[in-house]
C-alpha positions as CSV (number, residue, x, y, z in Angstrom):
1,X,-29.8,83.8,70.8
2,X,-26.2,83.0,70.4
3,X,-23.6,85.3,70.9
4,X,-22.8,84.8,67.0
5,X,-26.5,86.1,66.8
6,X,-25.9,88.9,68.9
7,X,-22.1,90.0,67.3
8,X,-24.1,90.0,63.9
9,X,-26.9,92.2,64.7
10,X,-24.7,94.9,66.3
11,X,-22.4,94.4,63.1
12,X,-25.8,95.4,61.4
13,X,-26.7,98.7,63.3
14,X,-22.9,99.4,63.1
15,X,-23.1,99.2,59.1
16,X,-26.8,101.2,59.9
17,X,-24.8,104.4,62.0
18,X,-21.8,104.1,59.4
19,X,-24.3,105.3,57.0
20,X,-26.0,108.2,59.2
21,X,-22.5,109.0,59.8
22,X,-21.7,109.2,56.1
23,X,-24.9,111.2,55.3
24,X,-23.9,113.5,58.4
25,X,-20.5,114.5,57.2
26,X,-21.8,115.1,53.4
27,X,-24.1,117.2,55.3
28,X,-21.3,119.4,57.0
29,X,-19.5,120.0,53.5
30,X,-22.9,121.2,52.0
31,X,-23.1,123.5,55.1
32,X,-19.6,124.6,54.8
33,X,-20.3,125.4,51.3
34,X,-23.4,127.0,51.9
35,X,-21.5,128.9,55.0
36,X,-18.8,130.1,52.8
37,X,-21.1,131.4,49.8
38,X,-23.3,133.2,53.2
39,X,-19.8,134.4,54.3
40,X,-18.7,135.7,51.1
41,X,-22.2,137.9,50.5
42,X,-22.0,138.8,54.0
43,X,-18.8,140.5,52.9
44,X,-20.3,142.5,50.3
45,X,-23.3,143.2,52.4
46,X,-20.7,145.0,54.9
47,X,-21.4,142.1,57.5
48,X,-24.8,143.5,58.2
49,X,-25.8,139.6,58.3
50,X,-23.2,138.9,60.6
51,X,-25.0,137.3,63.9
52,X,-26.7,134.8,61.3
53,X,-23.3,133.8,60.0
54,X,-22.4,133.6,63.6
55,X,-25.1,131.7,64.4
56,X,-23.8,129.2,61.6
57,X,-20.3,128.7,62.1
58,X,-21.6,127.6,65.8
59,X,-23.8,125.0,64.4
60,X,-21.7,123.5,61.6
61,X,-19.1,123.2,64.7
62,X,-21.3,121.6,67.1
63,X,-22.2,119.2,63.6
64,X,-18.5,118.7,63.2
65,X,-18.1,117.8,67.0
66,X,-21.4,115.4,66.6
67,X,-20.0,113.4,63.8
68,X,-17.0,113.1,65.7
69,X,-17.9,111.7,68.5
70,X,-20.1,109.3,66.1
71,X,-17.0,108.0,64.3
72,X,-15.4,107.7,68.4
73,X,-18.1,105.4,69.2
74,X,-18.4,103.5,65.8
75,X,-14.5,102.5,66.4
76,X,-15.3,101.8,70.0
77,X,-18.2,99.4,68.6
78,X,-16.5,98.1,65.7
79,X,-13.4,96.9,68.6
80,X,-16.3,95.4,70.9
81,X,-17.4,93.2,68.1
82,X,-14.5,91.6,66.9
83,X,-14.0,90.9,70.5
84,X,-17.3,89.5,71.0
85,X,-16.4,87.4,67.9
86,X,-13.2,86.1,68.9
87,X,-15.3,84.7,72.2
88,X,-17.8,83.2,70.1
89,X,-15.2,81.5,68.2
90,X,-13.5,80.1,71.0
Protein backbone atom coordinates (compact mmCIF):
# COMPACT_ATOMS: atom_id res chain seq x y z
CA UNK A 1 0.00 0.00 0.00
CA UNK A 2 1.28 3.32 -1.16
CA UNK A 3 1.36 6.16 0.97
CA UNK A 4 -1.17 7.77 -1.72
CA UNK A 5 -3.28 4.65 -0.57
CA UNK A 6 -2.85 5.24 2.90
CA UNK A 7 -3.44 9.56 2.71
CA UNK A 8 -6.82 8.47 0.81
CA UNK A 9 -8.24 6.14 3.31
CA UNK A 10 -7.62 8.46 6.23
CA UNK A 11 -9.16 11.28 3.93
CA UNK A 12 -12.11 8.73 3.92
CA UNK A 13 -12.69 8.15 7.75
CA UNK A 14 -11.95 11.97 8.02
CA UNK A 15 -15.00 12.67 5.65
CA UNK A 16 -16.72 9.44 7.93
CA UNK A 17 -16.03 11.54 11.60
CA UNK A 18 -16.91 14.95 9.79
CA UNK A 19 -20.27 13.50 9.46
CA UNK A 20 -20.61 12.02 13.17
CA UNK A 21 -19.43 15.33 14.02
CA UNK A 22 -22.14 16.99 12.09
CA UNK A 23 -24.90 14.65 13.40
CA UNK A 24 -23.30 15.39 16.99
CA UNK A 25 -23.67 19.13 17.02
CA UNK A 26 -27.41 18.92 15.44
CA UNK A 27 -27.77 16.81 18.28
CA UNK A 28 -26.65 19.49 20.88
CA UNK A 29 -29.16 22.25 19.36
CA UNK A 30 -32.07 19.60 19.63
CA UNK A 31 -30.86 19.25 23.31
CA UNK A 32 -30.54 22.88 23.87
CA UNK A 33 -33.95 23.19 22.56
CA UNK A 34 -35.32 20.50 24.40
CA UNK A 35 -33.26 21.98 27.57
CA UNK A 36 -34.73 25.32 27.15
CA UNK A 37 -38.53 24.25 26.70
CA UNK A 38 -37.51 21.69 30.27
CA UNK A 39 -36.14 24.98 31.58
CA UNK A 40 -39.00 27.13 30.86
CA UNK A 41 -41.72 24.43 32.45
CA UNK A 42 -39.38 24.02 35.20
CA UNK A 43 -40.08 27.65 35.82
CA UNK A 44 -43.61 27.40 36.02
CA UNK A 45 -43.36 24.23 37.97
CA UNK A 46 -41.46 26.43 40.72
CA UNK A 47 -38.12 24.46 39.85
CA UNK A 48 -39.48 21.43 41.61
CA UNK A 49 -37.62 19.58 38.48
CA UNK A 50 -34.69 21.27 39.05
CA UNK A 51 -31.80 18.41 39.77
CA UNK A 52 -33.17 16.90 36.30
CA UNK A 53 -32.52 20.19 34.55
CA UNK A 54 -29.27 20.11 36.38
CA UNK A 55 -28.54 16.90 35.42
CA UNK A 56 -29.00 18.25 31.72
CA UNK A 57 -27.16 21.34 31.43
CA UNK A 58 -24.11 18.91 32.70
CA UNK A 59 -24.61 16.67 29.83
CA UNK A 60 -25.32 19.00 26.96
CA UNK A 61 -21.87 20.53 28.35
CA UNK A 62 -19.89 17.60 28.49
CA UNK A 63 -21.65 16.97 24.58
CA UNK A 64 -20.48 20.45 23.73
CA UNK A 65 -16.90 19.73 25.11
CA UNK A 66 -17.07 16.19 23.09
CA UNK A 67 -17.75 17.68 19.79
CA UNK A 68 -15.16 20.00 20.48
CA UNK A 69 -12.46 18.19 21.02
CA UNK A 70 -13.81 16.13 17.76
CA UNK A 71 -13.57 19.16 15.48
CA UNK A 72 -9.68 19.62 17.47
CA UNK A 73 -8.68 16.36 16.16
CA UNK A 74 -10.49 16.43 12.73
CA UNK A 75 -8.21 19.73 11.99
CA UNK A 76 -5.25 17.97 13.50
CA UNK A 77 -6.11 15.02 10.92
CA UNK A 78 -7.08 17.02 8.10
CA UNK A 79 -3.20 18.94 8.65
CA UNK A 80 -1.48 15.36 8.83
CA UNK A 81 -2.94 14.48 5.47
CA UNK A 82 -2.09 17.19 3.40
CA UNK A 83 1.29 16.60 4.79
CA UNK A 84 1.28 13.01 4.16
CA UNK A 85 0.25 14.14 0.58
CA UNK A 86 2.74 16.59 -0.09
CA UNK A 87 5.37 13.57 0.75
CA UNK A 88 3.75 11.33 -1.57
CA UNK A 89 3.97 13.90 -4.20
CA UNK A 90 7.46 14.47 -3.83
Amino acid sequence: MTLGHLATAAETHLDDLQADMEAGSRQVDHIQQAGAKIRDALCEQQFEQAPLMRSLVKRVAELRACVRQQQETMRALRHDIRRMRALADR
